[in-house]
N, C-alpha and C positions, 0 to 999 in steps of 0.2 A: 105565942101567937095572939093569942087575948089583948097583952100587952101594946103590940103593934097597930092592933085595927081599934084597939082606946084612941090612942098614939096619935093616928090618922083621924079621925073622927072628931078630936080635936084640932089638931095642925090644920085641916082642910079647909074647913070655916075661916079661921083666921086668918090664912093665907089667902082666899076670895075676898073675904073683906077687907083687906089690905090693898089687894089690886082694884078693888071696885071702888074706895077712895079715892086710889091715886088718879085712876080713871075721870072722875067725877071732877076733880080738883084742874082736869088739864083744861090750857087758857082762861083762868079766872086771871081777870089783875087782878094787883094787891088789896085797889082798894075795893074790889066786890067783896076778893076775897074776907076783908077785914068785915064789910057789911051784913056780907052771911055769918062770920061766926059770931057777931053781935045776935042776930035776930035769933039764930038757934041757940045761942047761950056757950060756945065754946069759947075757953082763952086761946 
């Protein structure tokens, strides 16, 4: 049981954060998008 709600407690988070990207990311063009990952420092 332990196991599960570890399990969960990490899954949870990452799967929010996954869709709050993808979210975040809807209608950038390319070239914003290429603008912001410059300014924030992602490749």
């Amino acid at each position: 049981m332990t196991s599960q709600l570890t399990g969960w407690c990490v899954a949870l988070p990452l799967m929010l954060l996954a869709i709050a990207t993808q979210a975040a990311a809807h209608n950038v063009t390319e070239g914003d998008a290429g603008y912001i990952q410059e300014i924030w420092g992602f490749t």
